[in-house]
KELUM-124353 format. One record per residue (C-alpha): residue number from 1; residue in one letter; x negated, y, z. Coordinates in steps of 0.001 Angstrom, whole numbers, padded with zeros to 6 digits. Example, Ala and Ser with C-alpha at 12.3 -4.5 7.8 and 13.67 -1.06 7.14 Angstrom:
2
{node 1 "A" {-012300 -004500 007800}},
{node 2 "S" {-013670 -001060 007140}},
//
This chain:
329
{node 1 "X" {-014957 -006810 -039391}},
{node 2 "X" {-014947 -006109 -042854}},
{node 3 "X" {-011719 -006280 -045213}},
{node 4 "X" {-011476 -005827 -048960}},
{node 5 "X" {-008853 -005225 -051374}},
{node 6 "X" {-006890 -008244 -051045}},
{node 7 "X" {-005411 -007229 -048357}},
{node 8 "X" {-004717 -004871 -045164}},
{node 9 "X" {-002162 -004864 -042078}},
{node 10 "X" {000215 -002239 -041224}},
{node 11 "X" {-000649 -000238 -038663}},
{node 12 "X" {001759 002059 -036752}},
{node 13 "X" {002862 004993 -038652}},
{node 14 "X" {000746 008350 -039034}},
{node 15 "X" {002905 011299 -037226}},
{node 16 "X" {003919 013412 -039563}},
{node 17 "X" {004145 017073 -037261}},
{node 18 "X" {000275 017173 -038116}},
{node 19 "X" {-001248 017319 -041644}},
{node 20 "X" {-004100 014602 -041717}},
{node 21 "X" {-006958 016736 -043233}},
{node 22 "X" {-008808 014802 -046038}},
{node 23 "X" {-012230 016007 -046995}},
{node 24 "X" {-013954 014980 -050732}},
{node 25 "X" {-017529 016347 -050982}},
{node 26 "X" {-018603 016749 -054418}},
{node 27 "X" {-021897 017452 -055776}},
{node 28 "X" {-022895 018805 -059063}},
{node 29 "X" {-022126 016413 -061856}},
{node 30 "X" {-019880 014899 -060151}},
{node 31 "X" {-017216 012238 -061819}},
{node 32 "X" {-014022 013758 -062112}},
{node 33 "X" {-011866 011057 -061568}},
{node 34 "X" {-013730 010293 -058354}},
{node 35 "X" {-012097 013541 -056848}},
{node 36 "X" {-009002 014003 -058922}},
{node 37 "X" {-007463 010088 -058788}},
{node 38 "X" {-007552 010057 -054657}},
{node 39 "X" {-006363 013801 -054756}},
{node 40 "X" {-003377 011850 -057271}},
{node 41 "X" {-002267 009904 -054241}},
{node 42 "X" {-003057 011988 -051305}},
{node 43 "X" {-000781 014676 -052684}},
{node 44 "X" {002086 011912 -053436}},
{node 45 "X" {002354 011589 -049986}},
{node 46 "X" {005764 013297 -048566}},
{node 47 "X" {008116 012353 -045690}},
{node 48 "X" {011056 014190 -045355}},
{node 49 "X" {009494 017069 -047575}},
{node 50 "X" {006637 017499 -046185}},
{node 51 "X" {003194 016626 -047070}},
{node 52 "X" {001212 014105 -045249}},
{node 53 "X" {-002142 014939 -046603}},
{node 54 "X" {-004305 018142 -046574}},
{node 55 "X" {-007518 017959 -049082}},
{node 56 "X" {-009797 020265 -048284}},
{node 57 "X" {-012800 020054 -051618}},
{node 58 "X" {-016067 020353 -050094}},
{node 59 "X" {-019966 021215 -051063}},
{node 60 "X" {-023158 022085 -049718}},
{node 61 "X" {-022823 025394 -050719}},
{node 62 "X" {-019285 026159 -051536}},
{node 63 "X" {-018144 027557 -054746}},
{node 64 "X" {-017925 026059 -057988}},
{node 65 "X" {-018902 022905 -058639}},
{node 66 "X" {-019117 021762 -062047}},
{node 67 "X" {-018366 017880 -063118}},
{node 68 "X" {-020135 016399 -065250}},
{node 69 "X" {-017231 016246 -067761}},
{node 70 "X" {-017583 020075 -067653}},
{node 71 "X" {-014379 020315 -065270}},
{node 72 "X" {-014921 022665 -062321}},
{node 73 "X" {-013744 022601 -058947}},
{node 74 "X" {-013903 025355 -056290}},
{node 75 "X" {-014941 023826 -052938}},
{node 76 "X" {-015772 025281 -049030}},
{node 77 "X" {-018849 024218 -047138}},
{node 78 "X" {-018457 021884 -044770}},
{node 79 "X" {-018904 024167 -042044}},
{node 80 "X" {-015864 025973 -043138}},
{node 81 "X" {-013228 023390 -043328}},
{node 82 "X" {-012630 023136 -039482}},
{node 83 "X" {-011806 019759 -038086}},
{node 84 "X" {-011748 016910 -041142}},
{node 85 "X" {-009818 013502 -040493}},
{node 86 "X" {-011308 011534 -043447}},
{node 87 "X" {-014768 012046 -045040}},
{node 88 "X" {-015198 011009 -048975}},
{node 89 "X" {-018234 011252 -050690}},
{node 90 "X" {-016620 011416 -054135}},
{node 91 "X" {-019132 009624 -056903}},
{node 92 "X" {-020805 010333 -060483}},
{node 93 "X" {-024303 010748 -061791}},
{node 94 "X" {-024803 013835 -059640}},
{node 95 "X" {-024375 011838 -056198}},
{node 96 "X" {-027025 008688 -057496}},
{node 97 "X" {-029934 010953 -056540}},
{node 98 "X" {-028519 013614 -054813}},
{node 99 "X" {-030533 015582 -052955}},
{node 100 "X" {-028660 015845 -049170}},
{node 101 "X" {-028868 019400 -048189}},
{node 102 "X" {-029260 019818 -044045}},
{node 103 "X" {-025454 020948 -043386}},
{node 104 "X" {-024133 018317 -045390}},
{node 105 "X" {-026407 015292 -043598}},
{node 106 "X" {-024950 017354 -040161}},
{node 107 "X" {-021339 016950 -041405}},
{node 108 "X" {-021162 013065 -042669}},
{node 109 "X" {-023280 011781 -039684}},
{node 110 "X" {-021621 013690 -036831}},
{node 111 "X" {-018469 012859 -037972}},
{node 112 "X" {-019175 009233 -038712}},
{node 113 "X" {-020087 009018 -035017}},
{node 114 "X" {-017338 010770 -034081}},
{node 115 "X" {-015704 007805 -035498}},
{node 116 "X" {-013382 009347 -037937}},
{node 117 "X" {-012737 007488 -041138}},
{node 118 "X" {-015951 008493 -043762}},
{node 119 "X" {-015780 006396 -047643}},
{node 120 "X" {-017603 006499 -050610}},
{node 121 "X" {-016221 006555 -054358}},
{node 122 "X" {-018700 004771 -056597}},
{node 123 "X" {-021891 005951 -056657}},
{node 124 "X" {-021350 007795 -053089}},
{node 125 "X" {-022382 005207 -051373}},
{node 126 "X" {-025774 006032 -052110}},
{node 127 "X" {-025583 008908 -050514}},
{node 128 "X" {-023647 007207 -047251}},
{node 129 "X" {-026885 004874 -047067}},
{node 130 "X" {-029535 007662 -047815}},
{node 131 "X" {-027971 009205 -044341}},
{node 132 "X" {-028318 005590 -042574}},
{node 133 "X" {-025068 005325 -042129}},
{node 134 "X" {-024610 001856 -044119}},
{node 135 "X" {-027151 -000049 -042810}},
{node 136 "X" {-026270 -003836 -041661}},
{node 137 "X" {-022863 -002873 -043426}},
{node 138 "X" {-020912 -004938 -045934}},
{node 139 "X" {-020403 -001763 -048709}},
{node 140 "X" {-019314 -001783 -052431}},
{node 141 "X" {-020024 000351 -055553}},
{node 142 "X" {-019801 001020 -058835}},
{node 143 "X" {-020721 -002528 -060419}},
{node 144 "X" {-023222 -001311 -062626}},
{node 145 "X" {-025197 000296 -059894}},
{node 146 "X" {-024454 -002511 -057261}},
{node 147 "X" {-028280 -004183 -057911}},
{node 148 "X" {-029553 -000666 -057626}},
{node 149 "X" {-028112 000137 -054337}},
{node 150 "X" {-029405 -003293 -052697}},
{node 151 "X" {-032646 -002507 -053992}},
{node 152 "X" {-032685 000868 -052607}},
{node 153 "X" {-031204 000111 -049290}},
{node 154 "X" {-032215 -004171 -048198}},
{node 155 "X" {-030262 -003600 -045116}},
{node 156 "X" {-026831 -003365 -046806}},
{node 157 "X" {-025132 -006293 -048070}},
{node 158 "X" {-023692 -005140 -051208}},
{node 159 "X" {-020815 -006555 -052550}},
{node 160 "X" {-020168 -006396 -056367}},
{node 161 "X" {-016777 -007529 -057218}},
{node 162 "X" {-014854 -005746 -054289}},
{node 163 "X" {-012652 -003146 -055279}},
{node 164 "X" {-012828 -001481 -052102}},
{node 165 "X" {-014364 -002933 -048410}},
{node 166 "X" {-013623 -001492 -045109}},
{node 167 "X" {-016326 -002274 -042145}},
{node 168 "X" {-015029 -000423 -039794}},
{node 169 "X" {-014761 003082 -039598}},
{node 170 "X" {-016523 003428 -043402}},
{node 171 "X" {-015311 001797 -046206}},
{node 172 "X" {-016746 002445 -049888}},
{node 173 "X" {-015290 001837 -053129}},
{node 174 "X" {-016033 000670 -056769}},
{node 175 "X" {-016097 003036 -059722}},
{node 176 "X" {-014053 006069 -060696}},
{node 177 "X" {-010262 005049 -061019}},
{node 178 "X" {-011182 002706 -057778}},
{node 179 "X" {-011096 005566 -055852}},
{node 180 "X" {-007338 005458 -056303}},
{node 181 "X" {-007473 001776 -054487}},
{node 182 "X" {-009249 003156 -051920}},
{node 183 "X" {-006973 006073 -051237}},
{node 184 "X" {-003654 003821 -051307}},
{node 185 "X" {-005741 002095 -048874}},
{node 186 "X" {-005915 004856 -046432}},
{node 187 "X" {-001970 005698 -047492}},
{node 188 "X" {-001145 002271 -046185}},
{node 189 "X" {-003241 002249 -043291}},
{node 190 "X" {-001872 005906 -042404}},
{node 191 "X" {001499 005668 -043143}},
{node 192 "X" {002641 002053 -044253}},
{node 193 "X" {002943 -000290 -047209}},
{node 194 "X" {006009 001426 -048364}},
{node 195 "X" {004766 004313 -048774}},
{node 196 "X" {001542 003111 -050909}},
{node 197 "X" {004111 001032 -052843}},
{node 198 "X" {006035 003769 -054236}},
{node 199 "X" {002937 005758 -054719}},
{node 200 "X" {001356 003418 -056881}},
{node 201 "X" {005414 002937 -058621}},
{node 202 "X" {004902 006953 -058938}},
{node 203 "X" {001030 007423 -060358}},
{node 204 "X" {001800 003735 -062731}},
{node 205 "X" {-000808 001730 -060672}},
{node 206 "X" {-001564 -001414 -059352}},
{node 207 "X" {-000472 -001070 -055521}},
{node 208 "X" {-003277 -004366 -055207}},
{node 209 "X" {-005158 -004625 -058394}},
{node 210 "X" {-005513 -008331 -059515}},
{node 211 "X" {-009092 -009260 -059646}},
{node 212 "X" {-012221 -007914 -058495}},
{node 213 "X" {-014989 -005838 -060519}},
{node 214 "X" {-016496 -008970 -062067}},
{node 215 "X" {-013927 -009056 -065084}},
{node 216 "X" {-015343 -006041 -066179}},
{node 217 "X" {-018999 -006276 -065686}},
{node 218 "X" {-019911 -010096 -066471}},
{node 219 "X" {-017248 -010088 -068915}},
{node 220 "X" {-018916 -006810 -070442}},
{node 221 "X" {-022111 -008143 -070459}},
{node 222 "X" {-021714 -011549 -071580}},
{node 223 "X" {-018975 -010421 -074540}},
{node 224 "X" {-020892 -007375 -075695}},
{node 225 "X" {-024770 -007616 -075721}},
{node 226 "X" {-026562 -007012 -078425}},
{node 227 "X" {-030203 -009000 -078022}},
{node 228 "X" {-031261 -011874 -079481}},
{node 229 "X" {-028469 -014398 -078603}},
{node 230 "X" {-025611 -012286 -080105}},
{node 231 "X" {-024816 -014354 -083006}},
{node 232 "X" {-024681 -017425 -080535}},
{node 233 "X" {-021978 -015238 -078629}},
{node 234 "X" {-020457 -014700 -082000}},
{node 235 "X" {-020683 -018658 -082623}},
{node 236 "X" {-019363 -019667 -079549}},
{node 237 "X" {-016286 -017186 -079227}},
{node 238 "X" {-015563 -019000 -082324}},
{node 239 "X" {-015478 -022524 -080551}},
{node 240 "X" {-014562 -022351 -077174}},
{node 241 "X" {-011959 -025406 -078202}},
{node 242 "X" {-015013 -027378 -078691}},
{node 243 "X" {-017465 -028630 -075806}},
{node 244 "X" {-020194 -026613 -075202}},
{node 245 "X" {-022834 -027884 -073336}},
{node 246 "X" {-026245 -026105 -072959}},
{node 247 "X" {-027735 -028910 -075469}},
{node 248 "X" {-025233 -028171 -078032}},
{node 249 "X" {-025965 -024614 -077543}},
{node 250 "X" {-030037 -024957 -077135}},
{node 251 "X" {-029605 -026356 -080539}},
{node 252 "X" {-027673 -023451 -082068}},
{node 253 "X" {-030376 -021588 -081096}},
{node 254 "X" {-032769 -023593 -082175}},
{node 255 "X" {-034614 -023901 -078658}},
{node 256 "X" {-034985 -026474 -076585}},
{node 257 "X" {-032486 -026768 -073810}},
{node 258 "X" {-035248 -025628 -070520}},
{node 259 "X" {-036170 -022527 -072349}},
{node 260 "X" {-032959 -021711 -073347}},
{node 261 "X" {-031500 -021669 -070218}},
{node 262 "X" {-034297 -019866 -068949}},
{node 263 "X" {-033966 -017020 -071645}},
{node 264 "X" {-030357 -016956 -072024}},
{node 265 "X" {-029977 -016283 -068070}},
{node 266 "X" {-033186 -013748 -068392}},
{node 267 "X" {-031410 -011807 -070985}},
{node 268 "X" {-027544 -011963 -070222}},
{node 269 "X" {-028149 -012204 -066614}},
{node 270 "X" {-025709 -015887 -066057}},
{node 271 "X" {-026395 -019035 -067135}},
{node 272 "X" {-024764 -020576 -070333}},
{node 273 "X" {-022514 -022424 -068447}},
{node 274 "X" {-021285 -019199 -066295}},
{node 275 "X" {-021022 -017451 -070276}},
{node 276 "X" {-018832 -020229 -071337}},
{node 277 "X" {-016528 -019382 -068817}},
{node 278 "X" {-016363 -015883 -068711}},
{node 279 "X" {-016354 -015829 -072284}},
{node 280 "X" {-012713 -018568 -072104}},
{node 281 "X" {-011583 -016915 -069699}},
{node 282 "X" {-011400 -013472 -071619}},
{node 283 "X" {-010076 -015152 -074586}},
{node 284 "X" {-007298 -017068 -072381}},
{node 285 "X" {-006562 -013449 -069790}},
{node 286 "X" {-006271 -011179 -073653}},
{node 287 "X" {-003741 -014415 -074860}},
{node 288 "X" {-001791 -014586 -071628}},
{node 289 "X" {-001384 -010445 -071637}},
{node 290 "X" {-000123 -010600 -075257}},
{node 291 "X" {002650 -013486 -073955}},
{node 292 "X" {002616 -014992 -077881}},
{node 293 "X" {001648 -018646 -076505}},
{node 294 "X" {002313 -020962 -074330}},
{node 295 "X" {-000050 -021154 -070938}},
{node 296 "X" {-000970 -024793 -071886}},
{node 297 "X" {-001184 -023811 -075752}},
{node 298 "X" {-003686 -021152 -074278}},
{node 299 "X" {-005602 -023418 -071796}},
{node 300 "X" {-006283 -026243 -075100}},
{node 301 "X" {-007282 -023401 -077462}},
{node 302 "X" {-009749 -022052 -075609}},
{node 303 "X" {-011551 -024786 -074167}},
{node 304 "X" {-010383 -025329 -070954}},
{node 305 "X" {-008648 -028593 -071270}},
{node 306 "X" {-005732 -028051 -069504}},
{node 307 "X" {-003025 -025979 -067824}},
{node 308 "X" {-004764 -026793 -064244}},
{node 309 "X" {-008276 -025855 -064797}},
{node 310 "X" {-007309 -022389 -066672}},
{node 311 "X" {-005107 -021673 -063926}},
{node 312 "X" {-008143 -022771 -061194}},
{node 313 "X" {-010603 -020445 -063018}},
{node 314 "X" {-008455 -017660 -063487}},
{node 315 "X" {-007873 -017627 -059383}},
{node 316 "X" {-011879 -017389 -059039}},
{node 317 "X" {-012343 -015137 -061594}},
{node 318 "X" {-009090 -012481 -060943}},
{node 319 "X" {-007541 -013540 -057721}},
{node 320 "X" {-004436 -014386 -059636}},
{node 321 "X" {-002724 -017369 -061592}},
{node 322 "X" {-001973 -016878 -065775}},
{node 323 "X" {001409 -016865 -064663}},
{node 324 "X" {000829 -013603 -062420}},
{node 325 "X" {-000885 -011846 -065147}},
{node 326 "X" {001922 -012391 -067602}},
{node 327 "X" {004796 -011458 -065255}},
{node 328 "X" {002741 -007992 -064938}},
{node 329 "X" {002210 -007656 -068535}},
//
């Protein structure tokens, strides 16, 4: 059964007389943050004095392994480690196409069927379902290469708005600073929610992250492309107090309303409808964060009509009321 980051049980404490050993493979160009943001938690992780976590930084061949930032890391072969509790495949450009060597297949598959905890940060998923060991699995990624890895891989069923999924022993993660969400995860899972709580307190965190991934990719790519039907964006982040029905906009554009549709979707990758939203609803979330208006003052200005329908809207879109987002800010 799979669970994602909106929520996740206690479970009975780790015992702490045994360091749980925590293995992050990297691979050349790897993203930084990918290793160094779950390394952030693991190591915040002290009962009594004494460390819960061991991380152990693993590669094919051992040695240093440079990020692609340019950072560099020294890491162990796999074979050298000794017994590993947790398996990451830590993310970045280097782990898209990475090419798997032999020992490092032998590692992630054994222990995945040893049925020890193996994740993914970001991109290192794709090499989780190069190795099989996704298939018929609900996974997660990076949300710019979410479309990618489903079109790689049919047998997954990719996920792009989770911040992190668990399906059983292997759970996978969004991009880079997600792999901090991933490794409270495994804090709370380990050890307990208090624990993860004072983590996140520590590191300046969400402990649960409102939202999913989708307010920063549609948002993104609705807000900031730069094709034909830019000015319209430009027009109608202007009006978003005014309806905005696709015939209003077909005639901005000068189009008729079926092609429109047709090319606005082809191009922006949502319907006008769908842009209108996302496009009020990052308007309204930047308003509530600031806290200079009222949350009905906000909901008339941009478009939404009422205090009822922002609020509905921002629950789809970020998991959590205006009201939530303001207490935070």
């Amino acid at each position: 059964m799979a669970d994602r980051s909106d929520g996740i049980n206690d479970v009975d404490p780790l015992k702490t007389d045994m360091l749980h050993r925590v293995g992050l493979l990297l691979f050349p160009d790897y993203q930084l943050l990918d290793a160094a943001g779950p390394m952030a938690v693991f190591e915040s992780a002290i009962i009594e004095g004494r460390p819960v976590y061991e991380i152990c930084l693993l590669s094919a061949a051992g040695g240093a392994i440079r990020s692609s930032g340019g950072a560099i890391l020294e890491t162990m072969r796999p074979e050298e480690a000794g017994i590993i509790d947790t398996a990451l495949v830590c993310g970045g450009l280097g782990a898209l196409n990475a090419a798997v060597e032999p020992s490092v297949v032998d590692f992630l598959v054994a222990h995945a069927r040893s049925g020890h905890r193996v994740g993914s940060i970001c991109t290192g998923a794709f090499v989780l379902a190069s190795l099989g060991l996704l298939q018929d699995k609900r996974v997660t990624t990076h949300w710019r290469f979410a479309t990618e890895l489903a079109r790689r891989y049919p047998g997954l069923s990719v996920d792009a708005d989770s911040i992190w999924i668990r399906d059983g022993s292997l759970w996978t993660s969004a991009g880079v600073s997600a792999g901090m969400d991933l490794a409270l995860a495994f804090v709370t899972e380990d050890v307990g929610e208090d624990m993860a709580r004072r983590i996140a307190q520590e590191l300046v965190v969400y402990y649960r992250r409102p939202g999913g991934q989708s307010q920063f990719s549609t948002l993104l790519k609705v807000s900031h492309t730069d094709g034909r039907f830019a000015p319209l964006l430009g027009w109608i982040r202007e009006h978003l107090d005014q309806p905005l029905h696709v015939e209003r906009l077909a005639g901005q554009a000068n189009m008729s309303p079926r092609n429109f549709s047709r090319a606005f979707k082809m191009e922006t990758g949502v319907t006008p409808a769908k842009a209108v939203e996302q496009m009020r609803l990052e308007v309204a979330r930047e308003w509530v964060e600031r806290g200079t208006h009222s949350i009905v003052h906000i909901a008339v200005a941009t478009g939404f009509g009422g205090a009822d329908r922002m609020r509905n809207a921002f629950v789809r879109a970020f998991g959590v009321p205006p009201q939530a987002i303001r207490r935070t800010f």
